[in-house]
The first five atom37 places (N, CA, C, CB, O) and aatype in JSON, in Angstrom:
{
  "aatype": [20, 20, 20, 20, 20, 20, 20, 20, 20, 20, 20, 20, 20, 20, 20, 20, 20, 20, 20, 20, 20, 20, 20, 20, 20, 20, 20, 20, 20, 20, 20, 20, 20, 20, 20, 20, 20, 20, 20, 20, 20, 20, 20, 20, 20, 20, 20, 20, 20, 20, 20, 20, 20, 20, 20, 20, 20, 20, 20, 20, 20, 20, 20, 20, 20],
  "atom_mask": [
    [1, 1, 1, 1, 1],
    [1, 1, 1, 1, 1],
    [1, 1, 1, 1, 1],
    [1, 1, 1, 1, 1],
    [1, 1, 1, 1, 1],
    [1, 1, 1, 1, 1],
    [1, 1, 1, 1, 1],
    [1, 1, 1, 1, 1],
    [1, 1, 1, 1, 1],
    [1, 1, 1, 1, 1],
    [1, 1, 1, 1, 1],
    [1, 1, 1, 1, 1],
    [1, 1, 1, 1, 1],
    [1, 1, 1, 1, 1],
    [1, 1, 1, 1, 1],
    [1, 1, 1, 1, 1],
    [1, 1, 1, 1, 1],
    [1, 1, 1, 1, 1],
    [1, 1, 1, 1, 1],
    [1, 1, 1, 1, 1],
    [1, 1, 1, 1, 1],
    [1, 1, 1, 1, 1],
    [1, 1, 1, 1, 1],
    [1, 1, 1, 1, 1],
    [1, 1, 1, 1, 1],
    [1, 1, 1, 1, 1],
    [1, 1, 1, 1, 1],
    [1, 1, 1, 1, 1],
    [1, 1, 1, 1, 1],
    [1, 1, 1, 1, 1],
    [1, 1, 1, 1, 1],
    [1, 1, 1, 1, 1],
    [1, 1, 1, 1, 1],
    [1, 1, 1, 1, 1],
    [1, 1, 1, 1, 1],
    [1, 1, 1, 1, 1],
    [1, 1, 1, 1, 1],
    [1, 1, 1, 1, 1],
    [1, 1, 1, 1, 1],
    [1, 1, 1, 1, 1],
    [1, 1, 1, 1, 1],
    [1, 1, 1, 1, 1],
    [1, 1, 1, 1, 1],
    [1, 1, 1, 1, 1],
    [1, 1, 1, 1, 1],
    [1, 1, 1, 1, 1],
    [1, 1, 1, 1, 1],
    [1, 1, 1, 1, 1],
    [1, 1, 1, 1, 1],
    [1, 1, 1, 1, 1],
    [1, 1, 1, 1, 1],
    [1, 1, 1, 1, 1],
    [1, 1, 1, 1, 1],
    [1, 1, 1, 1, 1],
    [1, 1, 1, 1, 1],
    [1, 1, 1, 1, 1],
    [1, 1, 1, 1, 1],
    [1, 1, 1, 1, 1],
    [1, 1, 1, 1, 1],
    [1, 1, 1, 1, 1],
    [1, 1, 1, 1, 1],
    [1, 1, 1, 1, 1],
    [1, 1, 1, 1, 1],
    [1, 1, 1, 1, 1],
    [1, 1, 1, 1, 1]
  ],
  "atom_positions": [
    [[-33.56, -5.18, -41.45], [-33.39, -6.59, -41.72], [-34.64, -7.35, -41.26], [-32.13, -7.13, -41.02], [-35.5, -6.83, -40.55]],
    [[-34.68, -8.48, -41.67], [-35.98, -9.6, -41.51], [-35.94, -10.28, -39.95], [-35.78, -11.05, -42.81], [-35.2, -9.75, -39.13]],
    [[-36.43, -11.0, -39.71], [-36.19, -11.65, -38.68], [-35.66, -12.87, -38.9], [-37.15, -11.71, -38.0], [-35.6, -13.37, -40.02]],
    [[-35.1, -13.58, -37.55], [-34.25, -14.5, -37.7], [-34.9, -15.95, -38.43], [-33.69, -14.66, -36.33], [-35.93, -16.27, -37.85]],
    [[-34.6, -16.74, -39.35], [-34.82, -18.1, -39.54], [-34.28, -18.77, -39.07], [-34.8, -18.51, -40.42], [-33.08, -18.94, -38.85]],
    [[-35.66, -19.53, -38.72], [-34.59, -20.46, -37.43], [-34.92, -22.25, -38.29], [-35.61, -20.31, -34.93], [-34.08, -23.02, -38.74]],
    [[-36.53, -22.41, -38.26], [-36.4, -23.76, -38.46], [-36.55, -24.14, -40.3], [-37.66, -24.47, -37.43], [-36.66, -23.5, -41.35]],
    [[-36.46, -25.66, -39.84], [-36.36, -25.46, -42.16], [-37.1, -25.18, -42.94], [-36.18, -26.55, -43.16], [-36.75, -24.84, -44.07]],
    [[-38.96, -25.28, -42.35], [-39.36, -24.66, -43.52], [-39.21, -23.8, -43.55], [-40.24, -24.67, -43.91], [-39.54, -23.46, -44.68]],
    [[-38.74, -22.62, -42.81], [-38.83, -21.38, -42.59], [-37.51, -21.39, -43.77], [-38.73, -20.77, -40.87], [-37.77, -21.39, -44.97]],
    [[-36.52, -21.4, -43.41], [-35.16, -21.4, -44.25], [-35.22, -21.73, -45.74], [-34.18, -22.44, -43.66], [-34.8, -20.96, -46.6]],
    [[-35.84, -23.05, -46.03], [-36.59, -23.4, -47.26], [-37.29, -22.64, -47.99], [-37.35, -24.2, -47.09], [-37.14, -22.56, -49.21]],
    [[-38.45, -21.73, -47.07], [-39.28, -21.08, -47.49], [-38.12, -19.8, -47.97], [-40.51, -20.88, -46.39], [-37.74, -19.95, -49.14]],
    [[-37.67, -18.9, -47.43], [-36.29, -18.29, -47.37], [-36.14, -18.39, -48.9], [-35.06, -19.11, -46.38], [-36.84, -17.89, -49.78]],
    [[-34.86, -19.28, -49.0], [-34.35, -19.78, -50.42], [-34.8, -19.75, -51.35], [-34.11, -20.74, -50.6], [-34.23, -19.29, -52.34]],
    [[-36.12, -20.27, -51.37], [-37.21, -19.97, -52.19], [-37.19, -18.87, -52.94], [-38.23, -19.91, -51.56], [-36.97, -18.74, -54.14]],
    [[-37.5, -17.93, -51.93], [-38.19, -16.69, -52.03], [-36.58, -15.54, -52.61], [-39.11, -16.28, -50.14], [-36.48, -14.42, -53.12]],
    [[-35.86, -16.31, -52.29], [-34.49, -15.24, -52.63], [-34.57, -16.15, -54.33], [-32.44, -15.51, -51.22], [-34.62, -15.45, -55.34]],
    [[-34.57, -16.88, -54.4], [-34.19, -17.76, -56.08], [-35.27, -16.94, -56.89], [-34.61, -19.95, -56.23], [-34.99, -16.74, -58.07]],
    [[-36.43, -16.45, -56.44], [-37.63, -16.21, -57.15], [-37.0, -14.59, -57.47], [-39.28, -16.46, -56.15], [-36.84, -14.22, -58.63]],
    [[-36.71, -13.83, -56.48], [-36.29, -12.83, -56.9], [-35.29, -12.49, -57.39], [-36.39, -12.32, -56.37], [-35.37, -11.4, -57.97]],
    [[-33.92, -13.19, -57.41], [-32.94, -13.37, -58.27], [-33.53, -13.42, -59.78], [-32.19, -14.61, -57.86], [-33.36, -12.44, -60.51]],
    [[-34.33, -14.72, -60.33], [-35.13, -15.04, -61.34], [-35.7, -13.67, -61.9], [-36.19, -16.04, -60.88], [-35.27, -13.27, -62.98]],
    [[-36.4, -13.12, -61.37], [-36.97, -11.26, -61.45], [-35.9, -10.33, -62.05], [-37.27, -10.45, -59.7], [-36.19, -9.38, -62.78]],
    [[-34.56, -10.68, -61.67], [-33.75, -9.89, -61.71], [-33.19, -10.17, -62.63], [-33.16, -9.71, -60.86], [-32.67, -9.27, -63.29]],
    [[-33.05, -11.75, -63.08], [-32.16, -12.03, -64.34], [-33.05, -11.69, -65.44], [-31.59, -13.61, -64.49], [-32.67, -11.03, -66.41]],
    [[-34.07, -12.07, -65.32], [-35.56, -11.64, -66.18], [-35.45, -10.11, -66.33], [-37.2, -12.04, -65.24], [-36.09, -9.73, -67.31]],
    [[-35.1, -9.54, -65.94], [-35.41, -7.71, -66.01], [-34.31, -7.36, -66.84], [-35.32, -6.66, -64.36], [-34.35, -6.29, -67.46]],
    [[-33.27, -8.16, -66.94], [-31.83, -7.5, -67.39], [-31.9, -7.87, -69.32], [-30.14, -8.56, -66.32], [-32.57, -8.84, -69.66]],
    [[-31.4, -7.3, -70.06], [-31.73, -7.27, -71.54], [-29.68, -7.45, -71.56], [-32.87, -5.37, -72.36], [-28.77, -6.7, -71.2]],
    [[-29.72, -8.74, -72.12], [-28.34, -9.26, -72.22], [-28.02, -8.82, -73.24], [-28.06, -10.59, -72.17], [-26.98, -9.37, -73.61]],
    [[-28.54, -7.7, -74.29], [-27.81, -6.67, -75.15], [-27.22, -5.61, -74.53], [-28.61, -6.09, -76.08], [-26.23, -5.12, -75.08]],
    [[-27.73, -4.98, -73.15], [-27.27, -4.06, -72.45], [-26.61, -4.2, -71.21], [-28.09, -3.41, -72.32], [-26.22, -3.26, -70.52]],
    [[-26.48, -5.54, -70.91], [-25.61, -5.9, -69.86], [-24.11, -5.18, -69.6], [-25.43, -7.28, -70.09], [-23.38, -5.46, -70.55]],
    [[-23.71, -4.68, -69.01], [-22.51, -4.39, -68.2], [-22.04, -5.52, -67.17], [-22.79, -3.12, -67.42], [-22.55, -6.57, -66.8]],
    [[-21.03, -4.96, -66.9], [-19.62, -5.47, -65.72], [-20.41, -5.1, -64.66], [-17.83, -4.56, -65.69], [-20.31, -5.89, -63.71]],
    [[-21.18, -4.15, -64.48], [-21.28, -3.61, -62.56], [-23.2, -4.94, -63.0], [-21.66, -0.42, -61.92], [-23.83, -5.14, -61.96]],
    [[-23.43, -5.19, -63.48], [-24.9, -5.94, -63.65], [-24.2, -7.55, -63.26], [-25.78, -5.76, -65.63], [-24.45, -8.11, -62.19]],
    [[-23.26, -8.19, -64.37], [-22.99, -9.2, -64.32], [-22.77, -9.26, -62.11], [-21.66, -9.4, -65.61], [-23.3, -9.96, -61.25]],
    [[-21.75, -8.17, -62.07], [-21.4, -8.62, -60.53], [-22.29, -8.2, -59.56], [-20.09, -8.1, -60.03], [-22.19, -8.48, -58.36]],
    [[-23.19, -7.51, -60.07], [-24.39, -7.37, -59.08], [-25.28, -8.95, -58.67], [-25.52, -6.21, -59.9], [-25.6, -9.2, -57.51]],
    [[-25.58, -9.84, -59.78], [-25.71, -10.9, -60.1], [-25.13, -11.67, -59.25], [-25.44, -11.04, -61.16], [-25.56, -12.11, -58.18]],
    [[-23.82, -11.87, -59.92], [-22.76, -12.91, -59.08], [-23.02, -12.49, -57.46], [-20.84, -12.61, -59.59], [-23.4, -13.49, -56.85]],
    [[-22.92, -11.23, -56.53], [-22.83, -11.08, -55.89], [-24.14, -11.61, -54.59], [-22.39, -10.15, -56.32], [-24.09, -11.97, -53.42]],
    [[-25.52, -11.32, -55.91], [-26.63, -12.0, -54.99], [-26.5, -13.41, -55.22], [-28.17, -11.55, -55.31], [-26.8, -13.87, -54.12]],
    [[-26.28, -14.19, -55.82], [-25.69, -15.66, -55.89], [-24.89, -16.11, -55.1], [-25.1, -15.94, -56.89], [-25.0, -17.26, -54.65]],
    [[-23.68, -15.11, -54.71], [-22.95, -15.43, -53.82], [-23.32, -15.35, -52.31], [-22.01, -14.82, -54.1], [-22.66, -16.01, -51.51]],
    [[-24.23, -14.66, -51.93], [-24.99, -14.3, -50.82], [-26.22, -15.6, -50.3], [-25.71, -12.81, -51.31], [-26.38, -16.24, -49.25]],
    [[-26.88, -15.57, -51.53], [-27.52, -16.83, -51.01], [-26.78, -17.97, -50.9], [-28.56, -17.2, -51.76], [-27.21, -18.58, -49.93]],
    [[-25.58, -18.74, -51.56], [-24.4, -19.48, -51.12], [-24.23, -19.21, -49.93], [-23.24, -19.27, -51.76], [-24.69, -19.95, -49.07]],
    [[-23.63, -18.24, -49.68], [-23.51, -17.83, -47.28], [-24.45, -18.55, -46.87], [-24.05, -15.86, -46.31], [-24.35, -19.53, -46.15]],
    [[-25.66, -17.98, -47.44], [-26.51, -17.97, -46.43], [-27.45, -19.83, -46.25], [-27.57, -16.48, -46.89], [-27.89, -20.4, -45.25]],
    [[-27.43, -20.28, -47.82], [-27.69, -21.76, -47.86], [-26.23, -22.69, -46.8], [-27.69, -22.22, -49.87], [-26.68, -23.58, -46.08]],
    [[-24.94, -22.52, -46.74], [-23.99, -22.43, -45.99], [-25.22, -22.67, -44.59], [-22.96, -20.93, -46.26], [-25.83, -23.68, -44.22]],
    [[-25.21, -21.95, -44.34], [-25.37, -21.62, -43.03], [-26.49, -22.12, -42.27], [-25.38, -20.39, -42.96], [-26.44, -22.19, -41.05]],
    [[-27.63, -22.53, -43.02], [-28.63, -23.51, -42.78], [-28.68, -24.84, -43.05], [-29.51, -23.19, -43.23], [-29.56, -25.47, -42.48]],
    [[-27.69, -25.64, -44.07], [-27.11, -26.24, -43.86], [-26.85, -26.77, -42.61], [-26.54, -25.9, -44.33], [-27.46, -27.63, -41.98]],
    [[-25.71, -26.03, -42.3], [-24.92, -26.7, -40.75], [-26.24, -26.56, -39.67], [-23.22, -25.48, -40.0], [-26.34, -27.37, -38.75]],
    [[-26.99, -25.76, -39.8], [-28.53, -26.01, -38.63], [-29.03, -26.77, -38.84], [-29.69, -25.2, -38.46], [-29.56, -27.24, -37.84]],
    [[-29.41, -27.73, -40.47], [-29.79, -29.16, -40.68], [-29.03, -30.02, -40.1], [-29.83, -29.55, -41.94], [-29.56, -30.88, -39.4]],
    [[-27.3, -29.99, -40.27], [-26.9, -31.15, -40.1], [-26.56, -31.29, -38.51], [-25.79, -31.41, -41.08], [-26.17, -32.34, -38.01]],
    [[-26.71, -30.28, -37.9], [-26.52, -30.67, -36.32], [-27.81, -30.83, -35.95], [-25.78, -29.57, -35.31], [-28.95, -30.43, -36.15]],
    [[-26.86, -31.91, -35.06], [-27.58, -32.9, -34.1], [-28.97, -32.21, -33.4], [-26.46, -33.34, -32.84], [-29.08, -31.0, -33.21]],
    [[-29.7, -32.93, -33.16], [-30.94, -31.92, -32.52], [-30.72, -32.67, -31.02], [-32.92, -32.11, -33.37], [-30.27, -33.79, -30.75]],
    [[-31.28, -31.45, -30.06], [-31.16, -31.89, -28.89], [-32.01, -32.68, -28.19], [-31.0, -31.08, -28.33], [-31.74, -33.02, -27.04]]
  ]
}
């Protein structure tokens, strides 16, 4: 695993970099040959960066000390 992100550009930078390779991935796939295990491979990294945008989120919206 990567190391931890802690502050926002870092997290920003993050997001980024996961959307770009998602993009790679939807780009690589030939929607004549698409399958069920592709579509949810898909959904599944979509759903992952959701967690994980989740979760930096709530490190934006709390309070700083």
């Amino acid at each position: 695993m990567g190391k931890a992100v802690e502050n926002t550009s870092d997290q920003f930078r993050y997001v980024k970099n996961r959307i770009d390779m998602l993009h790679q991935v939807v780009e690589s796939m030939d929607p004549e040959e698409l399958d069920r295990e592709d579509f949810q491979r898909v959904h599944q990294m979509v759903e992952q960066l959701h967690i994980k945008m989740d979760r930096f989120k709530k490190d934006w919206d709390a309070p700083e000390s």
